[in-house]
N, C-alpha and C positions, 0 to 999 in steps of 0.2 A: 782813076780811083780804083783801090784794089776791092775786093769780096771781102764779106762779112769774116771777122778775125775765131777763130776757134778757140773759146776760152775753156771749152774742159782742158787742152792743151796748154793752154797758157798761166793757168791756176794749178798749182799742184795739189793735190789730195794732201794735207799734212798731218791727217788721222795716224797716230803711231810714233809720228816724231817727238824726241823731247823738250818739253818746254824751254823757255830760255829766259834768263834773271828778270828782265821790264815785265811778261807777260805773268811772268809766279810773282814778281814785287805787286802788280795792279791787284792780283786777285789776294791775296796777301791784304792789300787795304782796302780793300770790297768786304772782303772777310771780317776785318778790326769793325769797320763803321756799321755791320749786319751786327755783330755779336753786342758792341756796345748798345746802338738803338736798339735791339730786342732785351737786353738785359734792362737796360733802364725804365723803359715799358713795363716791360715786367713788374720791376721794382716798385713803381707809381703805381700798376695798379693793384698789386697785394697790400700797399699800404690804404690803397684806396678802400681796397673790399675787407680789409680789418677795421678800418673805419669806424665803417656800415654797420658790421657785427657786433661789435664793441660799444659802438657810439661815442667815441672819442676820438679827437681828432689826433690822430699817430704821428702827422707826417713833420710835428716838432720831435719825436722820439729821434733821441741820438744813439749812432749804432756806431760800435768800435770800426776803425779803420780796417784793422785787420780781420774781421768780419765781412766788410765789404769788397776786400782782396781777396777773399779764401771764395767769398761765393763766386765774383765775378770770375777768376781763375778757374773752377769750377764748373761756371757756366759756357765756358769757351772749352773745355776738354768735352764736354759733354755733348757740344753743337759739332766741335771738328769729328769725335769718333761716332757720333750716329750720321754724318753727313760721309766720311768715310765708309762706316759699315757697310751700310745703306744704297748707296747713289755711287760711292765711286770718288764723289766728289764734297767740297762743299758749296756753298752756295756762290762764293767768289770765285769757286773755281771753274763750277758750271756755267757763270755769266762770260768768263775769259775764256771759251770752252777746253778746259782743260779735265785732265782725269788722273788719278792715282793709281798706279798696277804695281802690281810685285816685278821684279826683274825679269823676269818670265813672261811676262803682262796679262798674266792672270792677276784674280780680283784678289783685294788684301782679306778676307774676311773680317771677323766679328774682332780675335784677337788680333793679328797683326794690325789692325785702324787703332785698338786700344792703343796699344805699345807704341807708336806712331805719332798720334794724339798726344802723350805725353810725353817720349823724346823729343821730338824734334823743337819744341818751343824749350823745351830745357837745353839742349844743344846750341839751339841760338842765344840762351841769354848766357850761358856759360863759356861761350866764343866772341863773348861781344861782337854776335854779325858775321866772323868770320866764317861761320856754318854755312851761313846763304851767300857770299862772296864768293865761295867755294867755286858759285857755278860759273862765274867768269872765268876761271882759269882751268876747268873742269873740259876736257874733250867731248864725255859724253854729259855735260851740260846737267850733273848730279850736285846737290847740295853736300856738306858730309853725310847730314842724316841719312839722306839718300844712299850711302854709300853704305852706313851702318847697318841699317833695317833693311836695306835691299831692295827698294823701292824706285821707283822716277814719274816726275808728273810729264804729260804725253797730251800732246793735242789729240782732241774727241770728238775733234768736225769736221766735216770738210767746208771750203773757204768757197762755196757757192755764192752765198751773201754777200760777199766782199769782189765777185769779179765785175761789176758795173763801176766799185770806187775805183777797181785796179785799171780798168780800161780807161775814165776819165783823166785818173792822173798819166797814165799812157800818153794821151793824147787821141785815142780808139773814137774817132768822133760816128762810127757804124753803130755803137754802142747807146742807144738811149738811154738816160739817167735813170736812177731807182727813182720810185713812183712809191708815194707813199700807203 
């Protein structure tokens, strides 16, 4: 039986690398179901606490569709560019640990997360998708936005966490299982 397997060698550091389409798709709908549950929370309880105020009950009040799109659209530029600004990331991107840099891989600032923010969801619905396809055929694994605003998303961890799954499915049986 051989010696205990070296997994700082076996794990590569992949802090820097660019992400690639499955791991930006996930945080992508980590992102959708964040913005939608805090939006509708939201929603519930502003109508909740006019209410209160009021003392009527609101929550028959009919509110134009377009209303509901304008804010909802609204609430998601607002979540992605203070989670850009801010962090780097958004919140789907931090759970995937992913991060957004300039090309450079310096930080986007205040503006370029604005400008970002609003592109890149306009780019995709005006590509029907082919914006974010892009990265499958993409060498350095960029969206077009990507390309446009001069950005790329970049893993922001190292895969510590994940070398006891990587040894199991290895077969690394020197390797005890995570412990919870």
């Amino acid at each position: 039986m051989t010696g205990p397997t070296n997994h700082a060698q076996a794990t590569p550091d992949r802090r820097g690398e660019t992400a690639g389409f499955v791991t930006r798709g996930i945080a992508f709908a980590l992102d959708a179901v964040i913005v939608a549950v805090a939006f509708n929370l939201t929603l519930a309880g502003t109508v909740f606490i006019l209410s209160l105020l009021f003392g009527k009950n609101l929550s028959d009040v009919s509110v134009e569709p377009i209303v509901l799109t304008a804010s909802f659209l609204g609430w998601s530029l607002v979540y992605s560019w203070f989670g850009l600004a801010a962090f780097g990331r958004t919140a789907g991107k931090g759970l995937m640990g992913l991060r957004v840099v300039r090309r450079d891989d310096g930080n986007l600032g205040v503006l370029h997360s604005l400008v970002r923010a609003v592109v890149a969801p306009v780019m995709q619905t005006v590509t029907f998708g082919v914006d974010v396809l892009w990265i499958l055929v993409s060498s350095r694994r960029l969206a077009l936005h990507d390309i446009v605003l001069r950005t790329k998303v970049v893993y922001a961890w190292e895969a510590r966490a994940a070398r006891p799954l990587l040894a199991l499915r290895r077969g690394d049986e020197t390797t005890p299982p995570p412990t919870a």
